[in-house]
Every structure is written in structure tokens, then in C-alpha cells.
PDBQT receptor file of N, H, CA, C and O in Angstrom, charges set to zero:
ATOM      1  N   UNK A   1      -0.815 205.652 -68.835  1.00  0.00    +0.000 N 
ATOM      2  CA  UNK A   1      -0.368 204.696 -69.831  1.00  0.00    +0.000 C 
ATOM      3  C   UNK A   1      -0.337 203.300 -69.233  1.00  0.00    +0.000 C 
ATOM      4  O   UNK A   1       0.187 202.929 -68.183  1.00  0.00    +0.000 OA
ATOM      5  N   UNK A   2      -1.018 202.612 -70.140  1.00  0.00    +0.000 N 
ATOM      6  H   UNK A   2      -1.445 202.914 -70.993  1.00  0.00    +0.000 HD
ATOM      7  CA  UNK A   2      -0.738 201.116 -69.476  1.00  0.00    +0.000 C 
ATOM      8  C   UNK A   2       0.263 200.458 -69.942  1.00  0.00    +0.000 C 
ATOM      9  O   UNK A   2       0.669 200.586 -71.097  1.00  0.00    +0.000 OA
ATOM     10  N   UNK A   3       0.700 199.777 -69.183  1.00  0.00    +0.000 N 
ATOM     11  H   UNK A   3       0.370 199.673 -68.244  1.00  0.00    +0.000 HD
ATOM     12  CA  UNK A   3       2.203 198.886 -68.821  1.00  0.00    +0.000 C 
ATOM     13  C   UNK A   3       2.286 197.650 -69.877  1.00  0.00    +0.000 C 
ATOM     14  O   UNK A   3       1.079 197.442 -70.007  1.00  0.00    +0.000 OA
ATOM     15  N   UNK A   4       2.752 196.954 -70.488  1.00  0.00    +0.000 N 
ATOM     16  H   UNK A   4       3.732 197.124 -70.382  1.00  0.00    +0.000 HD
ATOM     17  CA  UNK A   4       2.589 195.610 -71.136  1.00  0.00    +0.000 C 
ATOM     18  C   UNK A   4       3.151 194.376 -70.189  1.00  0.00    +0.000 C 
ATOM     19  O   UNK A   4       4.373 194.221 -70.191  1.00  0.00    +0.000 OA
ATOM     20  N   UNK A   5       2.534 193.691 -69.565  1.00  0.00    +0.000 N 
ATOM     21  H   UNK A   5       1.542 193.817 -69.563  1.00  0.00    +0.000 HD
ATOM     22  CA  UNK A   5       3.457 192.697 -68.401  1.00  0.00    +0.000 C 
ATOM     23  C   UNK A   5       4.156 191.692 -69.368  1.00  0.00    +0.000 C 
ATOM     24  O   UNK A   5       5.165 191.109 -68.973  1.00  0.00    +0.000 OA
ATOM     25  N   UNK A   6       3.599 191.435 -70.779  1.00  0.00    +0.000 N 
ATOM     26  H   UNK A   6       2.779 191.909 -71.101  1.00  0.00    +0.000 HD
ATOM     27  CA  UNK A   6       4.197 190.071 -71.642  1.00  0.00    +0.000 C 
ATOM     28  C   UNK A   6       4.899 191.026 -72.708  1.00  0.00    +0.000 C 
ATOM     29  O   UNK A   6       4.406 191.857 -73.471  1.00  0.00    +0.000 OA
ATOM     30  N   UNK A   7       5.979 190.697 -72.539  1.00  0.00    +0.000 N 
ATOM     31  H   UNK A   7       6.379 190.022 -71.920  1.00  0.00    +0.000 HD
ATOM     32  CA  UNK A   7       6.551 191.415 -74.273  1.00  0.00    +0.000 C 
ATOM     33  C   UNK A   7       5.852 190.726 -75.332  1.00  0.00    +0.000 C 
ATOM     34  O   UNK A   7       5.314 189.620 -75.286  1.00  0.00    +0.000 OA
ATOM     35  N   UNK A   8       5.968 191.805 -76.606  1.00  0.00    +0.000 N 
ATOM     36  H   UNK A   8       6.405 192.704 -76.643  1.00  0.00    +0.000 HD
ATOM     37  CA  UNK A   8       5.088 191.653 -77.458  1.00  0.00    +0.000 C 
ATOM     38  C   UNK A   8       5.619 190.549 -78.679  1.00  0.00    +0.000 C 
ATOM     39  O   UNK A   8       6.696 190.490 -79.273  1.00  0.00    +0.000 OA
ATOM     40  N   UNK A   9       4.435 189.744 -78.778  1.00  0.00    +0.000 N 
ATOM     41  H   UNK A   9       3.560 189.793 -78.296  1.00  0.00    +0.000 HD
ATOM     42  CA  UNK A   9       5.581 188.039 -79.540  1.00  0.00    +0.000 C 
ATOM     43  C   UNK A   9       5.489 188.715 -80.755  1.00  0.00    +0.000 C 
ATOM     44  O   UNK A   9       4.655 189.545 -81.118  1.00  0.00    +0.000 OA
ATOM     45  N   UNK A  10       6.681 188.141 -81.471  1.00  0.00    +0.000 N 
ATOM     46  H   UNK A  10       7.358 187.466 -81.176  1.00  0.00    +0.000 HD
ATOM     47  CA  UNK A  10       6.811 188.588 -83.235  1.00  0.00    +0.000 C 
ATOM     48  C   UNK A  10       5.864 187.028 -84.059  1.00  0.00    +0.000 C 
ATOM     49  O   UNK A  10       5.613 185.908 -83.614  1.00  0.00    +0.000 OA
ATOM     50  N   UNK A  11       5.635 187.549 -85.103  1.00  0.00    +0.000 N 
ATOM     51  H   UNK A  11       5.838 188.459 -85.465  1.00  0.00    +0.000 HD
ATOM     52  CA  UNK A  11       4.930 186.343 -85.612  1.00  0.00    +0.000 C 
ATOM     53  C   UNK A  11       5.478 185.061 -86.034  1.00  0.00    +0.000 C 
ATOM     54  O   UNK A  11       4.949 184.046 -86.489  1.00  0.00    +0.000 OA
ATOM     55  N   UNK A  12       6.728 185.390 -85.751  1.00  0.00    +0.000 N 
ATOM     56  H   UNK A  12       7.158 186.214 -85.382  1.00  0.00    +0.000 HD
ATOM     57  CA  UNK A  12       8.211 184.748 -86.531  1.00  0.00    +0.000 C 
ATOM     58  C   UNK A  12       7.555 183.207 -86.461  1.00  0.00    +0.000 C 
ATOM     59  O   UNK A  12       6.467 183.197 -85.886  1.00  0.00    +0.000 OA
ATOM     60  N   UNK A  13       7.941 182.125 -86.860  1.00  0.00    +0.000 N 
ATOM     61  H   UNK A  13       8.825 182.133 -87.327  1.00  0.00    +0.000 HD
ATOM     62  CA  UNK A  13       8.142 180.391 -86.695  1.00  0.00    +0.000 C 
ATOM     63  C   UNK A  13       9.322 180.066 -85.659  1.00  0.00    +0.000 C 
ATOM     64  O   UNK A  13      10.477 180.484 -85.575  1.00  0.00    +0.000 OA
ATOM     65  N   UNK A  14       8.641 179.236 -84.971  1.00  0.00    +0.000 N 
ATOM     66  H   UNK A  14       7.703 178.896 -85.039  1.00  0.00    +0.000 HD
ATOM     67  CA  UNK A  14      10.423 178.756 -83.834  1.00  0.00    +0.000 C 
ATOM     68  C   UNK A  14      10.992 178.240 -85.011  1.00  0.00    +0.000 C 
ATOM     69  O   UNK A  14      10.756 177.861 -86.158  1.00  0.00    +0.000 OA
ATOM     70  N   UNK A  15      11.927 178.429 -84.092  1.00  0.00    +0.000 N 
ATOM     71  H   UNK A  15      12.119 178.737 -83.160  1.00  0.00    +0.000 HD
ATOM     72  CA  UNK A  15      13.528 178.320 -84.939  1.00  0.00    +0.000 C 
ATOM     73  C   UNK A  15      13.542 176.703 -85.346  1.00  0.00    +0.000 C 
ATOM     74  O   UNK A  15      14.332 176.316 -86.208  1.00  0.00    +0.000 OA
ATOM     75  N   UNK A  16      12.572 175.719 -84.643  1.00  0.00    +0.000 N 
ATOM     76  H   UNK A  16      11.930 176.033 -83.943  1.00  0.00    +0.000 HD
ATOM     77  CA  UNK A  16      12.740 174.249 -85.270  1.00  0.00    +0.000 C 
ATOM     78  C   UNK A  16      12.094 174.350 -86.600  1.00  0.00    +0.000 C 
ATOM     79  O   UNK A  16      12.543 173.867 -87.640  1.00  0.00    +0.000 OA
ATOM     80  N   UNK A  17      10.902 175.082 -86.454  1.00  0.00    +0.000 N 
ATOM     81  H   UNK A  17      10.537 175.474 -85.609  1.00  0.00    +0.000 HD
ATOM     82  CA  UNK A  17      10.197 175.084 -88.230  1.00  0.00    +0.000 C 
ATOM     83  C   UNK A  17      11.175 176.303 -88.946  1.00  0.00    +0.000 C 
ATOM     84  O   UNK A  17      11.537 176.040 -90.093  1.00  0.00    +0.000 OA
ATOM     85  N   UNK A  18      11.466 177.136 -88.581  1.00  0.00    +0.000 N 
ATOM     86  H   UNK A  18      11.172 177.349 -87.650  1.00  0.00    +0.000 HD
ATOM     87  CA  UNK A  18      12.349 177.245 -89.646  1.00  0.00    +0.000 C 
ATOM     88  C   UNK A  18      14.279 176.362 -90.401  1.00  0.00    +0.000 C 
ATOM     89  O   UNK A  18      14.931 176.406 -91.444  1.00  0.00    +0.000 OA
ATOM     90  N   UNK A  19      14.396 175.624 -88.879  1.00  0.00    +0.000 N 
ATOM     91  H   UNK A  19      13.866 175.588 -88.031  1.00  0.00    +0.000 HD
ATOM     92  CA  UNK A  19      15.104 174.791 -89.742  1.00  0.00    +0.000 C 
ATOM     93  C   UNK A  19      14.401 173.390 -90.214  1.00  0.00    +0.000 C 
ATOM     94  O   UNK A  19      15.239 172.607 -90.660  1.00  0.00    +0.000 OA
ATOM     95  N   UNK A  20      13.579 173.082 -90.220  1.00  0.00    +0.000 N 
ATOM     96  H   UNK A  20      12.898 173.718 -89.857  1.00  0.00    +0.000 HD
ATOM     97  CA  UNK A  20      13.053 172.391 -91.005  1.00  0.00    +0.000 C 
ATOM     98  C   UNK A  20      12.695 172.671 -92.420  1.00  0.00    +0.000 C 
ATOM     99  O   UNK A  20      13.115 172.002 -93.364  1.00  0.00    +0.000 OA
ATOM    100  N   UNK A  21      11.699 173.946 -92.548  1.00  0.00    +0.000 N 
ATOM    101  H   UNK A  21      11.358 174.489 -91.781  1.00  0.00    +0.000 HD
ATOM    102  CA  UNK A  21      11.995 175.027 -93.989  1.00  0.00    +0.000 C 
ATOM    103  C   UNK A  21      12.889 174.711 -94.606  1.00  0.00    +0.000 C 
ATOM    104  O   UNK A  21      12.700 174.234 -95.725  1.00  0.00    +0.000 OA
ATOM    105  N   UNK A  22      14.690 174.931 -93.886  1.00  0.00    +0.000 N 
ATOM    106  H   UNK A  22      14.843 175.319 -92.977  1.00  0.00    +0.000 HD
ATOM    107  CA  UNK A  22      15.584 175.169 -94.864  1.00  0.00    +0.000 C 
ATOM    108  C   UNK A  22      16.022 173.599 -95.516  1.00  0.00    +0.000 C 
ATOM    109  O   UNK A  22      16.531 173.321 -96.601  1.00  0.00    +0.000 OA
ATOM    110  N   UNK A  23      15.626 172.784 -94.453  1.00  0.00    +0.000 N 
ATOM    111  H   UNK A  23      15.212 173.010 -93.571  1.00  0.00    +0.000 HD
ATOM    112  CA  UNK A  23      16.192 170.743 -94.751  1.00  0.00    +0.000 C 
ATOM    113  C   UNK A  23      15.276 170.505 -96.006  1.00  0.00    +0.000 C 
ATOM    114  O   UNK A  23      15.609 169.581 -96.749  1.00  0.00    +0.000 OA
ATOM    115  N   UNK A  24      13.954 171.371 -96.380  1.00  0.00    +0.000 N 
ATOM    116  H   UNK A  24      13.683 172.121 -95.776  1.00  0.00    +0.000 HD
ATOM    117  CA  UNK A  24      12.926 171.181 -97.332  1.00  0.00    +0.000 C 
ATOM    118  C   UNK A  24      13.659 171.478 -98.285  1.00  0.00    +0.000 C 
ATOM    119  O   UNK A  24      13.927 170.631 -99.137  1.00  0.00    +0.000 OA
ATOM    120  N   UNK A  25      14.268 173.073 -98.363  1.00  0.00    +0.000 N 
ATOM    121  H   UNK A  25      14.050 173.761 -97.671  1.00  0.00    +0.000 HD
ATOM    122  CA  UNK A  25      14.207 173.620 -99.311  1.00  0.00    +0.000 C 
ATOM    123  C   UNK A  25      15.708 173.124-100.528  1.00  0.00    +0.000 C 
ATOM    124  O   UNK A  25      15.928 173.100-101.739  1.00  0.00    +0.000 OA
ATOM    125  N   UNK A  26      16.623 172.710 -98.862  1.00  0.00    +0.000 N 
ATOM    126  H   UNK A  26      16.444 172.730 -97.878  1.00  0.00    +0.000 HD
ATOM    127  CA  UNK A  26      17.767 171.964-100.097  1.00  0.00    +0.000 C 
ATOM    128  C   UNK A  26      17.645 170.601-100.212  1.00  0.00    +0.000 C 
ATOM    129  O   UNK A  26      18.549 169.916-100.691  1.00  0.00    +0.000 OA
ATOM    130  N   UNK A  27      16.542 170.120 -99.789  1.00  0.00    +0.000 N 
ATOM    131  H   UNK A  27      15.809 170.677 -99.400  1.00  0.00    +0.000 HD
ATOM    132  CA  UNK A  27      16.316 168.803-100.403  1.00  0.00    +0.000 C 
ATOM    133  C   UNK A  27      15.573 168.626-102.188  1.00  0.00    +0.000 C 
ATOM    134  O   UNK A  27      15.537 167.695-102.993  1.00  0.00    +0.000 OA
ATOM    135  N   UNK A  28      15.054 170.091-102.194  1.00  0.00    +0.000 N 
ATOM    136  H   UNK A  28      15.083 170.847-101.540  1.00  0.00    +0.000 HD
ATOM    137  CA  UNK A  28      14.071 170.058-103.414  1.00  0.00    +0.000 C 
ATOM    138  C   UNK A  28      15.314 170.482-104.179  1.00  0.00    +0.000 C 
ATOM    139  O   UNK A  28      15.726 169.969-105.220  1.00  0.00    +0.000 OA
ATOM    140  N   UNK A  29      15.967 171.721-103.358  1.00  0.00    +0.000 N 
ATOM    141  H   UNK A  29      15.633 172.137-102.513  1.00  0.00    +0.000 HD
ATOM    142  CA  UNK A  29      16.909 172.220-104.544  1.00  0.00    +0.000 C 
ATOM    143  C   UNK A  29      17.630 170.763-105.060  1.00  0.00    +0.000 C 
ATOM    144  O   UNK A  29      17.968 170.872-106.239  1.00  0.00    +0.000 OA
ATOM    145  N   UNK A  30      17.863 169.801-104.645  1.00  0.00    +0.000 N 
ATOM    146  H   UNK A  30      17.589 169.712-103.687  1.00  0.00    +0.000 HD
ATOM    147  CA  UNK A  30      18.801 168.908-104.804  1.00  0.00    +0.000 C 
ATOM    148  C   UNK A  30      18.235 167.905-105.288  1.00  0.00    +0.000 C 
ATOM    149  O   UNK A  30      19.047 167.152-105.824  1.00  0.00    +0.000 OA
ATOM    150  N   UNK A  31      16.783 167.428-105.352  1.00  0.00    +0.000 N 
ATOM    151  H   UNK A  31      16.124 168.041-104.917  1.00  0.00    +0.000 HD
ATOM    152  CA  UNK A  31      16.012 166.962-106.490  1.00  0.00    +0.000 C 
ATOM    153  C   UNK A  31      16.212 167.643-108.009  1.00  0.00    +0.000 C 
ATOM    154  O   UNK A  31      16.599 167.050-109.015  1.00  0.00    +0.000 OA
ATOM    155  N   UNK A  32      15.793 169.229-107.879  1.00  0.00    +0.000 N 
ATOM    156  H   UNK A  32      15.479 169.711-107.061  1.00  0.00    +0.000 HD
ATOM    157  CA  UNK A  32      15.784 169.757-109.110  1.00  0.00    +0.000 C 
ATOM    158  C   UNK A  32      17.309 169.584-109.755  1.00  0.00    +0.000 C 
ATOM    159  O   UNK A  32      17.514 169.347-110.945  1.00  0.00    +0.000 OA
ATOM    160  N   UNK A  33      18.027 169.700-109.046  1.00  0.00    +0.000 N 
ATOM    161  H   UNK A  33      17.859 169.893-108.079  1.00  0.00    +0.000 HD
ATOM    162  CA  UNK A  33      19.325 169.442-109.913  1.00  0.00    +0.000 C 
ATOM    163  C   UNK A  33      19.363 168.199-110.322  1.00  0.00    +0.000 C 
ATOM    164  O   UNK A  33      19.379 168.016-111.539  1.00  0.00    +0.000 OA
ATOM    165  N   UNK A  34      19.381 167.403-109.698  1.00  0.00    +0.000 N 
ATOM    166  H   UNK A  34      19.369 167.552-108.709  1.00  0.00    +0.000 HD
ATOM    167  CA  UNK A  34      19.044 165.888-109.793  1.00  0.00    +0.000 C 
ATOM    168  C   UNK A  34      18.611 165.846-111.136  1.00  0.00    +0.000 C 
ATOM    169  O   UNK A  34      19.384 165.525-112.038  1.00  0.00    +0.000 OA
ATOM    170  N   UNK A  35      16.877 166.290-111.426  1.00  0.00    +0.000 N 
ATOM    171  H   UNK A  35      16.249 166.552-110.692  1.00  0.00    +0.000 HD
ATOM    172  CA  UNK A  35      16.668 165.805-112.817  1.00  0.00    +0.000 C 
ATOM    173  C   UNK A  35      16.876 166.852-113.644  1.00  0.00    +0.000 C 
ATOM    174  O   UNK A  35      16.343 166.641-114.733  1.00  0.00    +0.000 OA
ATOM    175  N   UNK A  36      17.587 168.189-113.563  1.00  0.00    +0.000 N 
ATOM    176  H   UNK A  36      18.020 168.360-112.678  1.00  0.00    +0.000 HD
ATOM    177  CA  UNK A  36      18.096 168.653-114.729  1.00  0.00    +0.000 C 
ATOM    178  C   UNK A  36      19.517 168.047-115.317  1.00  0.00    +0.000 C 
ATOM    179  O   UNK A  36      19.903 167.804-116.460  1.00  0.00    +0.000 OA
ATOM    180  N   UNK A  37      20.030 167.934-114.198  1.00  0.00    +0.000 N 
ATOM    181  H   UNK A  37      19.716 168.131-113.269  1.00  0.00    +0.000 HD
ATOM    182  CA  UNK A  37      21.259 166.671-114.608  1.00  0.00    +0.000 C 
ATOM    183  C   UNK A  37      20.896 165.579-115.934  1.00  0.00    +0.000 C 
ATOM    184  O   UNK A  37      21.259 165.418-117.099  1.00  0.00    +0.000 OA
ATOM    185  N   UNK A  38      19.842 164.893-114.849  1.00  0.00    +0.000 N 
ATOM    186  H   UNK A  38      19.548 165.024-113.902  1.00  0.00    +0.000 HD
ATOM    187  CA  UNK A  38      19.135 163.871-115.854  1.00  0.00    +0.000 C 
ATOM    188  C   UNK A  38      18.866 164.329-117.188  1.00  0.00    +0.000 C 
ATOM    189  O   UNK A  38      19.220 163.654-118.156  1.00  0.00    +0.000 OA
ATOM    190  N   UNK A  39      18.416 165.153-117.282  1.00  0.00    +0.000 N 
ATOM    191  H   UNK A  39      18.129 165.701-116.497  1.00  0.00    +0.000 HD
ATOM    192  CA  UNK A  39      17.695 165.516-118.904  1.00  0.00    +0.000 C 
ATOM    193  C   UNK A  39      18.779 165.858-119.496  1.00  0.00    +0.000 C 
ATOM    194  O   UNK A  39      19.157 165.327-120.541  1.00  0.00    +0.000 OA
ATOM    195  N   UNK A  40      19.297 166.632-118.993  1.00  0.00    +0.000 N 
ATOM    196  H   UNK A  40      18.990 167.064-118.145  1.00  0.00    +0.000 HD
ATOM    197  CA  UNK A  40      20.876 166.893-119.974  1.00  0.00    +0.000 C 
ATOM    198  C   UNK A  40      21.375 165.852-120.610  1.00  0.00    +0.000 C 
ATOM    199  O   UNK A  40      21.361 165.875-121.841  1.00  0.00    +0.000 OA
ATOM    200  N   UNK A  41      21.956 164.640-119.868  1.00  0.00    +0.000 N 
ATOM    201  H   UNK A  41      21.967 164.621-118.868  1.00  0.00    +0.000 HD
ATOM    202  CA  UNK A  41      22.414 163.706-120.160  1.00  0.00    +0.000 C 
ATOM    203  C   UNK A  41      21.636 162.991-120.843  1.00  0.00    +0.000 C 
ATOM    204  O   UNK A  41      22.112 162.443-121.837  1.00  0.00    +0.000 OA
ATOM    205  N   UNK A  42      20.321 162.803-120.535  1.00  0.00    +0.000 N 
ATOM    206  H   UNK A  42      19.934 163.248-119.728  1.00  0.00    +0.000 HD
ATOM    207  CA  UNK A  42      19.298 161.971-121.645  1.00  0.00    +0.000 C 
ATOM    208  C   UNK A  42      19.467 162.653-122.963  1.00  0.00    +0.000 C 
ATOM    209  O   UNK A  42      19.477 161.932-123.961  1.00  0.00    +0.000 OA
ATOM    210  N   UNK A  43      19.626 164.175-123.129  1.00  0.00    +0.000 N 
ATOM    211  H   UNK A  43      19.618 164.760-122.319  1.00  0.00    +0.000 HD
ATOM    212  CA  UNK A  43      19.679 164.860-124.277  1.00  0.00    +0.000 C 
ATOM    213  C   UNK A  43      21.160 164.586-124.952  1.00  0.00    +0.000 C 
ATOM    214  O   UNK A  43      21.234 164.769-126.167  1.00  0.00    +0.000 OA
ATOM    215  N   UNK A  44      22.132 164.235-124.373  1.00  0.00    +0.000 N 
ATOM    216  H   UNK A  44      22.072 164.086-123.386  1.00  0.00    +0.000 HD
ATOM    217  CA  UNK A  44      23.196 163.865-124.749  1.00  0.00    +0.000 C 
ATOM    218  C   UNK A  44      23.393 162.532-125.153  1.00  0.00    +0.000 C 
ATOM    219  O   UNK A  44      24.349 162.244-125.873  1.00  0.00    +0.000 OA
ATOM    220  N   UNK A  45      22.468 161.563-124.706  1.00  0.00    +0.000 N 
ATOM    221  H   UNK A  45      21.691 161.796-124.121  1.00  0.00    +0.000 HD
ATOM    222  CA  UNK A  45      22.807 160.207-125.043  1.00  0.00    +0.000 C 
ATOM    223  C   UNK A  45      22.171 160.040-126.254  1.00  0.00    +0.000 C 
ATOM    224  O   UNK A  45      22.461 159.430-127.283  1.00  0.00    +0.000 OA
ATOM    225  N   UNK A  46      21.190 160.753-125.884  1.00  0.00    +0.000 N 
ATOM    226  H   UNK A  46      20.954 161.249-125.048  1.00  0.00    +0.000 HD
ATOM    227  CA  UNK A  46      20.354 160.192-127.233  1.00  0.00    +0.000 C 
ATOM    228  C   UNK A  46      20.557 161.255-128.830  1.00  0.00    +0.000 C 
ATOM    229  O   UNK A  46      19.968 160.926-129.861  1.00  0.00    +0.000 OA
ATOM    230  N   UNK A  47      21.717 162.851-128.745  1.00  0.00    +0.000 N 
ATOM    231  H   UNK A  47      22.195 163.117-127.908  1.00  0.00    +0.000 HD
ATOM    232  CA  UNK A  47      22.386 163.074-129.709  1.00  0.00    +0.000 C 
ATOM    233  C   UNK A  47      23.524 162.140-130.239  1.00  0.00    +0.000 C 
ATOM    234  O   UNK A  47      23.786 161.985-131.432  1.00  0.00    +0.000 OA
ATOM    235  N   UNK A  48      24.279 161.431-128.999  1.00  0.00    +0.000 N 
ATOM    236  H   UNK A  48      24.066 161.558-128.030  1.00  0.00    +0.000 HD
ATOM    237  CA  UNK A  48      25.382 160.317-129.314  1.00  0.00    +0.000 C 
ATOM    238  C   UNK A  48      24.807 159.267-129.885  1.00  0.00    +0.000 C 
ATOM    239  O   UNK A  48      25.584 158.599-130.567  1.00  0.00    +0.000 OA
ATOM    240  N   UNK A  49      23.612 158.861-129.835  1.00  0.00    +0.000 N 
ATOM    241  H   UNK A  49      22.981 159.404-129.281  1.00  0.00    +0.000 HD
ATOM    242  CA  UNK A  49      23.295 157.621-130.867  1.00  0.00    +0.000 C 
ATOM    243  C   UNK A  49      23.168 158.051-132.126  1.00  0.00    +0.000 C 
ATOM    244  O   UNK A  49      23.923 157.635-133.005  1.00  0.00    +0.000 OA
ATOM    245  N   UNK A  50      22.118 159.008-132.386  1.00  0.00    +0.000 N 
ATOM    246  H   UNK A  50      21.504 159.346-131.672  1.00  0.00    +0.000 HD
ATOM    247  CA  UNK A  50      22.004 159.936-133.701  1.00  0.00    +0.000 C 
ATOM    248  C   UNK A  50      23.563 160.264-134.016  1.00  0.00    +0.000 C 
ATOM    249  O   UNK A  50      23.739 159.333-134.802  1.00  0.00    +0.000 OA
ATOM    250  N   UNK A  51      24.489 160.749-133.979  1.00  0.00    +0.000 N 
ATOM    251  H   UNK A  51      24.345 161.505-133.340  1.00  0.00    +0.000 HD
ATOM    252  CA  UNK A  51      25.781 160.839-134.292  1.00  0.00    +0.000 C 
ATOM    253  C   UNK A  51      26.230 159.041-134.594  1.00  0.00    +0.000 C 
ATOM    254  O   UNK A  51      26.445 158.773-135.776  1.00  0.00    +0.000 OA
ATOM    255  N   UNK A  52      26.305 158.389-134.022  1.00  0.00    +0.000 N 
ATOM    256  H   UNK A  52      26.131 158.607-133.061  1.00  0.00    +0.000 HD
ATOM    257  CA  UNK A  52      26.687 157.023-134.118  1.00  0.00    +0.000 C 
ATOM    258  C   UNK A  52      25.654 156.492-135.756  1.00  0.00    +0.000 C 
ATOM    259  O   UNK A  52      26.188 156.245-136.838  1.00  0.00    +0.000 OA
ATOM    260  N   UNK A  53      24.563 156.453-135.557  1.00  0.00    +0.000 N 
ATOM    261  H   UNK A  53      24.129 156.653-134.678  1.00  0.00    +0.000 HD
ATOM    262  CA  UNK A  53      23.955 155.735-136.804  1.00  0.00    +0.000 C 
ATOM    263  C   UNK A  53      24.430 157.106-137.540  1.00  0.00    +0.000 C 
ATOM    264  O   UNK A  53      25.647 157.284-137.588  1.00  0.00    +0.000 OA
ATOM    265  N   UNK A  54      23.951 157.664-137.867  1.00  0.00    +0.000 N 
ATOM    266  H   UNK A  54      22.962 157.519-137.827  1.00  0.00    +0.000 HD
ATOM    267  CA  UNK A  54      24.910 158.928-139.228  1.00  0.00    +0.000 C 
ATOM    268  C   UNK A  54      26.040 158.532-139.881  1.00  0.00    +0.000 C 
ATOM    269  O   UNK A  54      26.291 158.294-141.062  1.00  0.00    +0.000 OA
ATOM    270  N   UNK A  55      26.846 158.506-138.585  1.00  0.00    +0.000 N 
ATOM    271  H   UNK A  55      26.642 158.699-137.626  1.00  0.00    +0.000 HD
ATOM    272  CA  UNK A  55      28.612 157.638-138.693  1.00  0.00    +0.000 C 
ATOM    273  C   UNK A  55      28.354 156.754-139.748  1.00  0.00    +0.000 C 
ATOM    274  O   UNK A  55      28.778 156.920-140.891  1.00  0.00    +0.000 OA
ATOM    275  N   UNK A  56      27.532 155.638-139.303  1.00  0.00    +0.000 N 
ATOM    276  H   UNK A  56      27.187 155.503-138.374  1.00  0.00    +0.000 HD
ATOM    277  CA  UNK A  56      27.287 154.147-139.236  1.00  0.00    +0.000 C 
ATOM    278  C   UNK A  56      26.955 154.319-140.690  1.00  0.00    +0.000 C 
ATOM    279  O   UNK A  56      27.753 153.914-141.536  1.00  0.00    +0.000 OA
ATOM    280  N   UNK A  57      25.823 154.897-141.036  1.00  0.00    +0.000 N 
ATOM    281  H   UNK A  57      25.175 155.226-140.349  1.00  0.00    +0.000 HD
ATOM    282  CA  UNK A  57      25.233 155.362-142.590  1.00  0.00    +0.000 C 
ATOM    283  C   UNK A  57      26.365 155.794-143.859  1.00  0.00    +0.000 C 
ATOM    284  O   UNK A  57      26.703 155.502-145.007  1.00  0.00    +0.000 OA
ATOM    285  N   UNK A  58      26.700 156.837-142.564  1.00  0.00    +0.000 N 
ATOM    286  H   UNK A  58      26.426 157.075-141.632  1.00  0.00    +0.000 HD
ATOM    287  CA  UNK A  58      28.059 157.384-144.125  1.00  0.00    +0.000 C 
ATOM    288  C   UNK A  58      28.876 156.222-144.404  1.00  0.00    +0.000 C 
ATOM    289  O   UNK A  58      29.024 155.791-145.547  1.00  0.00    +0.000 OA
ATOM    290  N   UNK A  59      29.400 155.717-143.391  1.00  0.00    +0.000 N 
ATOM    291  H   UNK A  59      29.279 156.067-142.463  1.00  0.00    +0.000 HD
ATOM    292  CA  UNK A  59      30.886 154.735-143.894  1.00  0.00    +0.000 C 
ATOM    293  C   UNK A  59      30.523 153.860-144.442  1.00  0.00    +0.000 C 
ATOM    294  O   UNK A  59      31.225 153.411-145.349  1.00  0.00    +0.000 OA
ATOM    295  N   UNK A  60      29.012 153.124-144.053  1.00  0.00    +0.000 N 
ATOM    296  H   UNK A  60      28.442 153.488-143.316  1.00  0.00    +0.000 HD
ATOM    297  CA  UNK A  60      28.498 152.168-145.071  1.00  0.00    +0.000 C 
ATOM    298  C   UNK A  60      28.077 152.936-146.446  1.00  0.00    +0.000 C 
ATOM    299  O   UNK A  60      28.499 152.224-147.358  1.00  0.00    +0.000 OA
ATOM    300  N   UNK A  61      27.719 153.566-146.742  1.00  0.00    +0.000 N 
ATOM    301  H   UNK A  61      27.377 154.144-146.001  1.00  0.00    +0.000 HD
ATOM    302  CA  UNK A  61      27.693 154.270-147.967  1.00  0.00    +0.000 C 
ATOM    303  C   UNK A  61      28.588 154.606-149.166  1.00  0.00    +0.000 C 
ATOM    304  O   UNK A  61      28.388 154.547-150.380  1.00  0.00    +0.000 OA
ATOM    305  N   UNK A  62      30.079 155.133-148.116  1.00  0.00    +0.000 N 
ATOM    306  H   UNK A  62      30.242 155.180-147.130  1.00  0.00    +0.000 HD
ATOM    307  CA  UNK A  62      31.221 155.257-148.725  1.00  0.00    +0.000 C 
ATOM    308  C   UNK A  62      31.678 154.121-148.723  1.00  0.00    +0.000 C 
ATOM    309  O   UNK A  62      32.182 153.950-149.833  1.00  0.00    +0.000 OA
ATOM    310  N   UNK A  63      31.824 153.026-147.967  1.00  0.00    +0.000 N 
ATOM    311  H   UNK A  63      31.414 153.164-147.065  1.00  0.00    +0.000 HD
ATOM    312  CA  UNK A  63      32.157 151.514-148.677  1.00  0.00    +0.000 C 
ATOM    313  C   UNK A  63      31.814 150.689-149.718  1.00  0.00    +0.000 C 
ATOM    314  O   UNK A  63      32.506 149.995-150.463  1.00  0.00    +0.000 OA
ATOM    315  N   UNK A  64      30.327 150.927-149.627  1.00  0.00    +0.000 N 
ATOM    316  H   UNK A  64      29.765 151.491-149.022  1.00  0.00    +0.000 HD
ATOM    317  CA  UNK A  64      29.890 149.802-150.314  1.00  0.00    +0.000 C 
ATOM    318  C   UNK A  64      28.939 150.628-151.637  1.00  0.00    +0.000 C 
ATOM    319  O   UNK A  64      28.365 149.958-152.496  1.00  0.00    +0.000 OA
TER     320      UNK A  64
């Protein structure tokens, strides 16, 4: 039987690229929240205007 003189390497990434991987991965996660945040709130501002002119419509309606 022959001997192995080098242990056998795993295919793994050094440990600097895999923490680099993870600085990627919560930087994106933290973009994506970022603009789902955004859209929410764009979807909210722009139901609060539509609510505001409606408002705006009825009471002028019922006033005048």
C-alpha cells in the first residue's frame, strides 16, 4: 500500500473567500430590504394621496 506524504486537500475556499461570501451576501440581503422597504412606502404614499383627493372631492361636493 502506498503511503500519502500530503494529506488530502478538501475543495473547500479559504476561510478569507468565504468570509468575503458572507460580507456579499448581507450586503445584498440589505439592499433587498432596502428597496422592498422602498416600494412599500411608495405604495403607501401614493394610496395617501388618492385617499387625500377623494377626501378633498367629497367635502367639496358636500359643501358646495
Amino acid at each position: 500500500m502506498a503511503r500519502q506524504i500530503e494529506p488530502v486537500r478538501e475543495n473547500k475556499p479559504s476561510l478569507v473567500k468565504r468570509s468575503f461570501a458572507v460580507v456579499v451576501l448581507l450586503v445584498v440581503l440589505a439592499l433587498a430590504v432596502h428597496l422592498v422597504i422602498g416600494v412599500i412606502t411608495t405604495i403607501l404614499v401614493f394610496a395617501a394621496i388618492v385617499a387625500v383627493i377623494v377626501a378633498a372631492l367629497w367635502a367639496a361636493k358636500t359643501l358646495f
